[in-house]
C-alpha positions, 0 to 999 in steps of 0.5 A: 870721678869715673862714669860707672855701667850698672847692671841694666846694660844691654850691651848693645855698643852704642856707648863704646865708639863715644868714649874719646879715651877708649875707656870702655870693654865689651862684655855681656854688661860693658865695663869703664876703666875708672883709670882711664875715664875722664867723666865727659859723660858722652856715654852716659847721653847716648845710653838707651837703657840709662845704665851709665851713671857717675859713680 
C-alpha cells in the first residue's frame, strides 16, 4: 500500500528529503509514485499540514 498527498499539501519540501526511495516529485501539491513507495510512512510524520496519508 502506497502513501498518497491530498490536496492540503503546501509544498513546502519537508516531506521529499525523507522519502529513501526518492518516490516523491515537486509540484504545486507534491506527488508519490505508488510504484515506487515502500509505505515507511516517514513522510507522512514530518508532514506539517498532515496531507499525507495511506491510500
Amino acid at each position: 500500500m502506497a502513501y498518497h498527498i491530498d490536496d492540503s499539501c503546501i509544498a513546502c519540501g519537508s516531506c521529499q528529503p525523507e522519502c529513501p526511495v526518492d518516490a516523491i516529485s515537486e509540484g504545486d501539491v507534491y506527488v508519490i509514485d505508488p510504484d515506487t513507495c515502500t509505505d515507511c510512512g516517514a513522510c507522512s510524520e514530518v508532514c506539517p499540514t498532515e496531507s499525507i496519508h495511506p491510500e
